[in-house]
N, C-alpha and C positions, 0 to 999 in steps of 0.2 A: 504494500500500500504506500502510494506517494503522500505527500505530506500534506497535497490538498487536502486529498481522498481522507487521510487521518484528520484535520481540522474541522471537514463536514461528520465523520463519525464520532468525532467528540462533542461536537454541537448538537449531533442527534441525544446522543446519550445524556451530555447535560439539559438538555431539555426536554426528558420523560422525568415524567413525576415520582417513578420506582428509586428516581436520584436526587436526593438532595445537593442544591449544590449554590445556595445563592444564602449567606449568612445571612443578608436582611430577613432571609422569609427563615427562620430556625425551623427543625423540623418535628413531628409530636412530642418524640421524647424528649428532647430539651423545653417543654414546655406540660411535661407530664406530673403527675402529683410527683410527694414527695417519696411516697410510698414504691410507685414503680422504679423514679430514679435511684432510688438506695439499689432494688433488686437488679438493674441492670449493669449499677455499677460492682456489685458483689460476682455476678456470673462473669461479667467481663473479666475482673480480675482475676479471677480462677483461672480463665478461658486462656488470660496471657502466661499462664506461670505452665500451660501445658506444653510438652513437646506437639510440634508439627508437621503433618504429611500437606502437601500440594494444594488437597480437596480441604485442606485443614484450615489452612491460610485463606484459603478464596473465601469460604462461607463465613470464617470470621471479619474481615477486611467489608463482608458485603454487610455484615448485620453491624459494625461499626458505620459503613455509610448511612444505613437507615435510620440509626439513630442520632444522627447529627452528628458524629465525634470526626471531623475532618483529620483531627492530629494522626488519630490511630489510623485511620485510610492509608493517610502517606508513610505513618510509619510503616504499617505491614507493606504498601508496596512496592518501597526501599527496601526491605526485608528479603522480601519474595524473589529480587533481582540477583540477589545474594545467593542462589539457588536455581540459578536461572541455566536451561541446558541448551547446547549449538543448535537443537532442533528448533528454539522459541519459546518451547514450556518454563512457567517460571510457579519457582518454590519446590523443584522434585528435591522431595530428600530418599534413600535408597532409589527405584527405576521408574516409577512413577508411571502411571498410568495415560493412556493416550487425550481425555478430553477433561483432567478431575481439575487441571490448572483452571480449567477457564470459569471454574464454579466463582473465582474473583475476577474474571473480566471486565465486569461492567465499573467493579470497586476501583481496578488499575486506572482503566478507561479515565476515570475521574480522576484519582488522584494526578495522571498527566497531564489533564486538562487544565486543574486547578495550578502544580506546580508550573505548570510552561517548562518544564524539564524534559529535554532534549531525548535523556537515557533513559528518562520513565517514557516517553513519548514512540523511543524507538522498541524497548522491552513491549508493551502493548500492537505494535507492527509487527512483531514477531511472534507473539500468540496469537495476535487471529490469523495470521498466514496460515501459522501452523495447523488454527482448526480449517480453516478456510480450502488449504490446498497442498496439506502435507502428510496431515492424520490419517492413520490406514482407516479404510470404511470397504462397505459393501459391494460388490459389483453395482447397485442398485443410490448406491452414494451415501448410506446411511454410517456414521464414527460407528468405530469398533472403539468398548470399553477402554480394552487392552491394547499393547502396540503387537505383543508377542501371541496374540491368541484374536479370532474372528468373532471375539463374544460383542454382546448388545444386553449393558443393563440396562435394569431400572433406575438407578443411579443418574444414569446421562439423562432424561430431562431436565436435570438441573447443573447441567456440565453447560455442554454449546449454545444450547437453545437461548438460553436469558441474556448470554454475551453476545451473539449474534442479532439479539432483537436489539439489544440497547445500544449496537452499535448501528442498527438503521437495516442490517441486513432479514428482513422480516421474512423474504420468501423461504431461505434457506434454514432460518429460526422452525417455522412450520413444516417444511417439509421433515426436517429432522422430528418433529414432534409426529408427526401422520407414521413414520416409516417405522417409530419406535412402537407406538402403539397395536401397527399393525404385529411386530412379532411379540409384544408381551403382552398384552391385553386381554382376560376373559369375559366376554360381554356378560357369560351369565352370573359372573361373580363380583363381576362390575372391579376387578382387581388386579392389578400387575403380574404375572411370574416376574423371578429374579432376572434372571439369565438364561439368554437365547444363544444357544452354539453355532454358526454359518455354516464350520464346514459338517457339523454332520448331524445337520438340520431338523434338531432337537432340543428341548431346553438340557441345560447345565444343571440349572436348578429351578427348578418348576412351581415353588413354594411362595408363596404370595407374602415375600419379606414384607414388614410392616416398615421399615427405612426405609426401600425402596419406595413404596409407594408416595411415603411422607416426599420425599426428595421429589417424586413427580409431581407431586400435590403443590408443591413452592414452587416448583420450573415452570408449571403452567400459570399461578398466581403471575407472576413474575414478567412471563412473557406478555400476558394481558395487560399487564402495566403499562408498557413497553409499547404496545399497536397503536398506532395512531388513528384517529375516527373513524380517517375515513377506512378503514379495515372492518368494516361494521359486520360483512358476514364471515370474516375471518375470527374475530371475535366473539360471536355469538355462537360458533361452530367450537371454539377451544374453551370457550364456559360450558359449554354443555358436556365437555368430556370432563373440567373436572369438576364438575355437581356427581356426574355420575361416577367418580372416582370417590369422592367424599362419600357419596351414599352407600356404596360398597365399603368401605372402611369402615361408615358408622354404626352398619349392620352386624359389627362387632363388638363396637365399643363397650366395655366390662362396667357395671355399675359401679366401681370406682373411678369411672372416667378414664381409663388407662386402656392399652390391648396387649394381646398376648403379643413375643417377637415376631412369630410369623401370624398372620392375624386370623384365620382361621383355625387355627390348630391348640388349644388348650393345654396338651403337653409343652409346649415351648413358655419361657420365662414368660412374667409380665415386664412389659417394658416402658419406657419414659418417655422417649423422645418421641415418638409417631404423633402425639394427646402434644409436644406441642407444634409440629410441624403442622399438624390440621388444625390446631390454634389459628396460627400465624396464618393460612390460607383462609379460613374462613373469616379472620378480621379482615384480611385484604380484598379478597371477593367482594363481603358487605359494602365498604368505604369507598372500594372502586364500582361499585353497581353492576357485578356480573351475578350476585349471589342472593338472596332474600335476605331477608333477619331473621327470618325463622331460623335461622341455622345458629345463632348467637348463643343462645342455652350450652349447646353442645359442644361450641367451642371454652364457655366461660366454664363449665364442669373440667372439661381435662387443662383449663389453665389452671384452676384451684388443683386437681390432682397434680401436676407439674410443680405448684409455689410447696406444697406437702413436702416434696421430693428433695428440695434444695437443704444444704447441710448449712452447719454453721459456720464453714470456711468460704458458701457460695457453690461449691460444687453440685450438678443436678442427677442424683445417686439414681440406679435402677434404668438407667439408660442401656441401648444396645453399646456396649461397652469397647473402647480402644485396647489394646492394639488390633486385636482380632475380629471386634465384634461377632462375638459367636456367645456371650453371657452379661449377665447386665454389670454394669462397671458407669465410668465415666467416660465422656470423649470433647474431644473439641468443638463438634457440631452439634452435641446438646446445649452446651453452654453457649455457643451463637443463637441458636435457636431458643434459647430461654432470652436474650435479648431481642432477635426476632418478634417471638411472642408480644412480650412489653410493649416496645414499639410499635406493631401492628394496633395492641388495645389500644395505648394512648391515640395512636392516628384515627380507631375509629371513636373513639369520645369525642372525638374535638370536630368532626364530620357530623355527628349523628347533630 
């Protein structure tokens, strides 16, 4: 991308609402009770003393953009350059995965915008190249998770898609989201499988992860952020998949507001983060007008079930847990995601 090309993509992105980016207009959470701001400064801080992978970095950098903290943007994506590999991906630590850098896209996006820095400027032209025209994918054009293997998670609606909308590139944001849905989707369960194999054209893991889905549940949020009006029946076409993504999730949800890991399945842990992943979508949907209110209860039950969870260091316990997420523990994208949360509430009080 030439530097026009980069100037008009940072203009698009600073000017979708998903980004805060103009200090006169502060954004909810710097103008949230006292109450939320204590909690989102307790998770944050947690969030920073954690070690980080790629996917780790992005989704914190984005959930500090949404709640107004500019400093920490730039800080992480000075960080993240710090880790940055000759392919463009930036933040791998060990090999990193093919599409998990760009879960901070749109947070990068910004932080070069705002600093006018050159080498944040050029690190950011080098990761969407890399999603853009480097990343192995499909014969059919769809990223593969991996670099070293022809999978398609769940995961990746919240990798390319949201950096590609915020940078203006919407056909290819969508199409990515159509191609994903088509190999993990069960209409009758209304539910993601994990992982789809290419070469031998079967799921990997067929199990309707509850972070998968969560993570598609915010990509899709995200992207609808992102569409510009006149996208009206692209819009109304990506709300409807994820209402019917939420209804299927909620068709689980445990009377303590929480779900089991994989969300059908009652043997697997109860877990944390999913209650607030469909938090944070369902405030967004409402505030952005793709979602009713009626859904507001159900998200406010598993935020109360999530605020339960948080310890007295701030960390968000019973989460699908790091490093391996295979047991509930802590991770880095619970605790963005408990800021997340916060800041979608406070965004939609100050709307309603």
């Amino acid at each position: 991308m030439d530097r026009r090309s980069f100037l008009r993509a940072a203009a698009l992105a600073a000017a979708s609402p998903a980004i805060p980016h103009s200090s006169a207009q502060p954004p909810s959470a710097q103008r949230a009770s006292p109450e939320i701001q204590a909690r989102i400064a307790k998770a944050a801080t947690a969030a920073l003393a954690l070690q980080r992978r790629d996917w780790e970095q992005g989704v914190l950098a984005q959930a500090f953009l949404e709640a107004g903290n500019r400093e920490q943007v730039l800080l992480l994506t000075r960080a993240a350059l710090v880790q940055r590999t000759p392919d463009g991906r930036l933040g791998v630590v060990v090999s990193g995965g093919s599409t998990d850098s760009a879960m901070g896209g749109a947070a990068y996006a910004q932080a070069a915008a705002w600093s006018r820095d050159p080498a944040l400027r050029a690190a950011v032209d080098g990761l969407l190249d890399w999603i853009r025209h480097k990343a192995p994918r499909s014969p059919d054009g769809l990223l593969y998770h991996l670099i070293d293997a022809p999978q398609i998670w769940s995961d990746g609606f919240n990798g390319a898609p949201p950096f590609l909308a915020a940078m203006g590139y919407y056909d290819e944001a969508l199409s990515q989201i159509d191609g994903f849905r088509a190999r993990l989707y069960n209409p009758r369960k209304q539910l993601l499988a994990h992982i789809w194999d290419d070469s031998r054209r079967q799921f990997n893991d067929a199990g309707f992860w509850g972070g998968g889905n969560g993570w598609a549940a915010v990509g899709l949020a995200r992207v609808l952020r992102s569409l510009p009006p006149n996208r009206s029946a692209d819009r109304a076409r990506l709300a409807g998949f994820a209402r019917d993504l939420l209804d299927g999730c909620l068709a689980y949800q445990r009377p303590d507001g929480l779900f089991y890991n994989v969300i059908d399945n009652p043997s697997t842990f109860v877990e944390t983060n999913l209650a607030q992943m469909l938090a944070y979508t369902i405030y967004s949907g409402i505030a952005d007008a793709w979602l009713p209110s009626s859904y507001r209860p159900r998200a406010n039950r598993m935020r109360a079930a999530a605020h339960a969870k948080m310890d007295a260091d701030g960390f968000i316990q019973g989460a699908c847990g790091a490093p391996n997420f295979d047991r509930p523990g802590i991770s880095t994208e619970a605790q963005a995601f408990c800021v997340l949360m916060e800041t979608a509430a406070a965004r939609l009080e100050e709307v309603s």
